[in-house]
C-alpha positions as CSV (number, residue, x, y, z in Angstrom):
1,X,89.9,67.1,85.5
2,X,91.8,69.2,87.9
3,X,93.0,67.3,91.2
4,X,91.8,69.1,94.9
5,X,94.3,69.5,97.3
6,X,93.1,69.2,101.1
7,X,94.6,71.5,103.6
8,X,94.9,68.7,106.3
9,X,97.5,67.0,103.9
10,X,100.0,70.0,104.4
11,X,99.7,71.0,108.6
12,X,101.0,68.7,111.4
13,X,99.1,68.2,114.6
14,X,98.1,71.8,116.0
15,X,98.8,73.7,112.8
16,X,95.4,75.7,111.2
17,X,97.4,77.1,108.3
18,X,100.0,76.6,106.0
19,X,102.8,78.7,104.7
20,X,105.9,77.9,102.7
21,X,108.5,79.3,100.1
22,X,108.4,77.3,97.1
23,X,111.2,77.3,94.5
24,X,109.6,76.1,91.1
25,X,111.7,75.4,88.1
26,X,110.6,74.5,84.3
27,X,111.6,70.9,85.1
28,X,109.1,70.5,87.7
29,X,105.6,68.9,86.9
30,X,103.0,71.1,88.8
31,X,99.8,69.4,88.8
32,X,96.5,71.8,87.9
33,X,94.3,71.8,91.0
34,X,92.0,73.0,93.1
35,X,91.5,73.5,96.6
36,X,89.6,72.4,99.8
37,X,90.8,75.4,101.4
38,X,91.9,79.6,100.5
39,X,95.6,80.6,99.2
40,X,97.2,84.0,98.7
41,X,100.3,83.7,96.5
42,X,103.2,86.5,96.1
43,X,106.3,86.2,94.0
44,X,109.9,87.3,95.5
45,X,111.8,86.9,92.4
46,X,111.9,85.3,89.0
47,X,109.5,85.0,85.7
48,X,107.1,82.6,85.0
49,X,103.3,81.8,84.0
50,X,100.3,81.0,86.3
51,X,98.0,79.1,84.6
52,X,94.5,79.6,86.4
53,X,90.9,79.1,85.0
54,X,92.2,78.1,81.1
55,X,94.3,81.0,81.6
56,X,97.6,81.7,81.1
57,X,98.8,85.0,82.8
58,X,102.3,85.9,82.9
59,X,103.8,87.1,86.6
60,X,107.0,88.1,88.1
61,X,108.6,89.8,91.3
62,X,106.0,91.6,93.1
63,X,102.7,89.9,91.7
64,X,100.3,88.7,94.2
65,X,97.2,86.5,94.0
66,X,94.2,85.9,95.7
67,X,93.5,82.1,95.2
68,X,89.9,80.9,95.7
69,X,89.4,77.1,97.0
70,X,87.6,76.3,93.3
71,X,90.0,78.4,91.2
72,X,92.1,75.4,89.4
73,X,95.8,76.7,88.7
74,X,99.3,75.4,88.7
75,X,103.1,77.5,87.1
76,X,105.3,77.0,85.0
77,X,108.4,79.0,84.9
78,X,110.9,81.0,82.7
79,X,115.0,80.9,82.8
80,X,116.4,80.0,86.7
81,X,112.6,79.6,88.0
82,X,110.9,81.5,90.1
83,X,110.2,81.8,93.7
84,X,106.8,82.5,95.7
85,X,105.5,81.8,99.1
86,X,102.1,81.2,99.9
87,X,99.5,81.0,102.6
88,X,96.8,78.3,102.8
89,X,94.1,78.5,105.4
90,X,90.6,77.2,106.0
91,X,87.6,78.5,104.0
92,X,85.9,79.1,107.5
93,X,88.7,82.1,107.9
94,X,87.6,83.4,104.7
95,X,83.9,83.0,105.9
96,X,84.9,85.4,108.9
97,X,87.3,87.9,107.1
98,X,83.9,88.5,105.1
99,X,82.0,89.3,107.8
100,X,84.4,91.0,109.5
101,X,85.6,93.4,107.3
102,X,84.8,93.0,103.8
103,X,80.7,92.3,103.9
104,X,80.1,94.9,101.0
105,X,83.6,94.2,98.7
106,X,83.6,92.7,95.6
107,X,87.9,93.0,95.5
108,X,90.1,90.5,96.8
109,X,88.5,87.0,97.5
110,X,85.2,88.0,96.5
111,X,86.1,89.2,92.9
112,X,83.4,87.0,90.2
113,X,85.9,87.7,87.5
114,X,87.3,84.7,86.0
115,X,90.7,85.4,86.9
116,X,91.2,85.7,90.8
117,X,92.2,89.1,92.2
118,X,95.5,90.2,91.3
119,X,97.8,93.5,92.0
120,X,101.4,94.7,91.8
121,X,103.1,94.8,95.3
122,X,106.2,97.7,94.9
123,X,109.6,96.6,96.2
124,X,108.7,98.2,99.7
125,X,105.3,96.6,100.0
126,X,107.1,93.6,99.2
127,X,110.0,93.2,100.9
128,X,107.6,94.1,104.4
129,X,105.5,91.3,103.4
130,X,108.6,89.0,103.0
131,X,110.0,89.4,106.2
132,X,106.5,88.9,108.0
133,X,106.8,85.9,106.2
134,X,110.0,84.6,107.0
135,X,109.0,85.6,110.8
136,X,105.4,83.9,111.0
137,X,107.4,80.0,109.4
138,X,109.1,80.3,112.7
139,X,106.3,80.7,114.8
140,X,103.3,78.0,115.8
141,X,101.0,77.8,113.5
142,X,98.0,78.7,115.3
143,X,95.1,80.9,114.7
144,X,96.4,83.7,116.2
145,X,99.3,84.1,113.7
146,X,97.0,83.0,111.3
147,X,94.7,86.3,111.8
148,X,97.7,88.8,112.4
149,X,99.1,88.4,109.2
150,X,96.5,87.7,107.2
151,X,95.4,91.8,109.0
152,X,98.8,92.4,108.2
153,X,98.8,91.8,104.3
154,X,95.0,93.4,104.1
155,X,96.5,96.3,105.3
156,X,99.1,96.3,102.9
157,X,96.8,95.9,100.0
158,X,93.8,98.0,101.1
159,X,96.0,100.4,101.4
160,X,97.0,100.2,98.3
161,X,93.9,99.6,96.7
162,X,93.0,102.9,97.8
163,X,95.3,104.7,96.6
164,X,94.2,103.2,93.4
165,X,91.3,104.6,93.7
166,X,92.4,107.7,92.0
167,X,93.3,107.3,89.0
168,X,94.9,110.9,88.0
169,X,97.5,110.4,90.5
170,X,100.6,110.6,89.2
171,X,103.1,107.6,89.4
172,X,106.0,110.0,91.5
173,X,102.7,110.7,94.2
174,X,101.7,107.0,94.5
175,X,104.8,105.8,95.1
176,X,105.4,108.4,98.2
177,X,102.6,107.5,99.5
178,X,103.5,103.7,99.6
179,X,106.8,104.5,100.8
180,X,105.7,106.9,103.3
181,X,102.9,105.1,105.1
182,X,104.3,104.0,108.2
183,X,105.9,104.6,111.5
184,X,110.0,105.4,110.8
185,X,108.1,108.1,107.8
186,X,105.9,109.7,110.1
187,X,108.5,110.6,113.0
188,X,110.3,112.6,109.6
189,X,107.7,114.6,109.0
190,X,106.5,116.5,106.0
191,X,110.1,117.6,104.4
192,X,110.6,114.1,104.2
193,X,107.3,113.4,101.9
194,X,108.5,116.3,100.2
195,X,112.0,114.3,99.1
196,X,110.0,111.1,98.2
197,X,108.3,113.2,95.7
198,X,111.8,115.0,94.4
199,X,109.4,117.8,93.9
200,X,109.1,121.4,95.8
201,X,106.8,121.5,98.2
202,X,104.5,123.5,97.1
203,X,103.8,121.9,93.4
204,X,103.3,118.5,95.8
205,X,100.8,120.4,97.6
206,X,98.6,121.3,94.2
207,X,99.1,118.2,92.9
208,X,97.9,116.6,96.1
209,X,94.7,119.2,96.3
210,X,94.0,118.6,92.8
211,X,94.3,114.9,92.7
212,X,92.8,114.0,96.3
213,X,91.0,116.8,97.4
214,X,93.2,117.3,100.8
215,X,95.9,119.2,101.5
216,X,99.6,117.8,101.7
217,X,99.0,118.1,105.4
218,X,95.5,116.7,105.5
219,X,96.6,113.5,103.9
220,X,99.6,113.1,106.5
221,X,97.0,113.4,108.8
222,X,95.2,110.4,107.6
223,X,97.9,108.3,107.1
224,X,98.7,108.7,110.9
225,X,95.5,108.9,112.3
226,X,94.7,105.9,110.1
227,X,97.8,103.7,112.1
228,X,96.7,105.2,115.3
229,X,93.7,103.9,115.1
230,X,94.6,100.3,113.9
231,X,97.0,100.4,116.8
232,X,94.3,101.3,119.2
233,X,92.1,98.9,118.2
234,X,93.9,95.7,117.9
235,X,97.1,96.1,120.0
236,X,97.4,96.8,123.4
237,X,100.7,99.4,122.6
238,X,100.5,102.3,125.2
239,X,98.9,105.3,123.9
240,X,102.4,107.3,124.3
241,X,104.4,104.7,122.2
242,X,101.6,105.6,119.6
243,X,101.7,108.8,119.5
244,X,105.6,108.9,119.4
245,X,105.4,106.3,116.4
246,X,102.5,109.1,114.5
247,X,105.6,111.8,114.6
248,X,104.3,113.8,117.6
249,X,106.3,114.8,120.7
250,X,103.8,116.1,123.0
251,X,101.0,113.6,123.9
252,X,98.4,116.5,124.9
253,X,98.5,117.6,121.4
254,X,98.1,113.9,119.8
255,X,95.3,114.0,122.2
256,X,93.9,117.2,121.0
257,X,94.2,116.2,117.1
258,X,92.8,112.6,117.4
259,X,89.8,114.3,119.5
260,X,89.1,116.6,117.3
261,X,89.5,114.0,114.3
262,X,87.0,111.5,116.0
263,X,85.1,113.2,118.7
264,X,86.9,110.8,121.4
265,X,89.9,110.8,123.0
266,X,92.3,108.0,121.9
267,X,91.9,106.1,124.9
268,X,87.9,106.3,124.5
269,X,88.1,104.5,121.4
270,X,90.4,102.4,122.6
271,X,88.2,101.3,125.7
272,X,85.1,101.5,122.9
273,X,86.9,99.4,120.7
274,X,88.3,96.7,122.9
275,X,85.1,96.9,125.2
276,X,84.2,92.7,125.9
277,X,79.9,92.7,126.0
């Protein structure tokens, strides 16, 4: 019989969630349990085995899991150990997340395999999520913090879930997409998605048409228009900041693309989007 570990064991006075890095070596004696509460799981470095649901599934560096509260697990570990941090937080945030944003998935949390939801974060990916770790243990653990980095890591994975998506893309074209997909890429423009690719540009252009239907430039586009939009909806960042961080110099033309894009101006959708009724 597994044990079940309650959340309110873990936070001081104030806290809502819980987040640690864990180092876990073979000489340790994890006990196999189950949970009041929801857990997402990533390892930094290492080798070792997650046992979960009367399986064992081997993980290292760059593996993360989506733990749900009855999903009994525990580790074990290989050579010098390995090293993860998690996230625990109520089951009433999970409750929201659902209704939020994910009322038709059947990824992530929501998975009825056996075996909770797992992918492969690459060293990028990884090493973002790491440091919004490290940042978030130093903060109060409240609910705010709570719901930006949970939006943070979604993003993260979505993201890369989409990309998934299509399944003739080549390794070299996934991979500069990952790398690309944010803020210091976009002010470098297309030569620089070029060089992530170490292709010419215009074989990256046929690959991209074949593979995702869009040209090279189209799918720049959605990559930045994507950000802007996240930006616009959940942050008050001024709309010039935003448009410098999408790679574009003159505001009147970020205007003129995001209107054409959306059939609003940015700061419509902003005032649509952060409207209180």
């Amino acid at each position: 019989m597994a044990e079940r570990f309650a959340l309110d064991f873990f936070l001081r006075a104030g806290e809502v969630f819980h987040i640690a890095r864990v180092n876990i070596t073979s000489k340790q004696d994890l006990t196999y349990h189950c949970h009041d509460y929801s857990e997402i799981f990533w390892i930094e470095c290492g080798e070792g085995v997650h046992h979960v649901n009367g399986h064992d599934v081997r993980i290292a560096a760059g593996d993360l899991y989506m733990i749900r509260p009855d999903d009994t697990h525990t580790f074990s570990s290989f050579g010098k150990g390995l090293t993860l941090v998690n996230i625990a937080f109520p089951k009433s945030t999970l409750a929201f997340l659902r209704e939020r944003y994910f009322q038709t998935s059947s990824d992530f949390f929501w998975t009825e395999s056996i075996v909770p939801f797992h992918t492969f974060l690459s060293k990028d990916i990884l090493k973002r999520l790491s440091a919004r770790a490290e940042d978030l243990m130093r903060q109060e653990r409240n609910i705010i913090q709570q719901d930006s980095f949970l939006l943070f890591l979604f993003r993260q994975i979505v993201s890369k879930v989409h990309i998934e998506e299509f399944l003739d893309v080549p390794e070299w074209l996934a991979n500069a997409i990952k790398i690309y997909n944010n803020p210091e890429s976009f002010t470098k423009g297309v030569s620089y998605f070029v060089s992530l690719c170490n292709r010419n540009e215009d074989y990256v252009n046929r690959v991209v048409k074949r593979c995702l239907g869009k040209t090279l430039i189209s799918l720049i586009l959605e990559m930045k228009m994507r950000y802007a939009v996240s930006q616009l909806s959940m942050t008050s960042m001024p709309i010039k900041e935003i448009c410098c961080k999408c790679g574009y110099r003159n505001l009147g033309y970020f205007y003129r693309v995001f209107n054409r894009i959306y059939g609003i101006t940015p700061k419509q959708y902003r005032n649509i989007n952060q409207k209180i009724v």
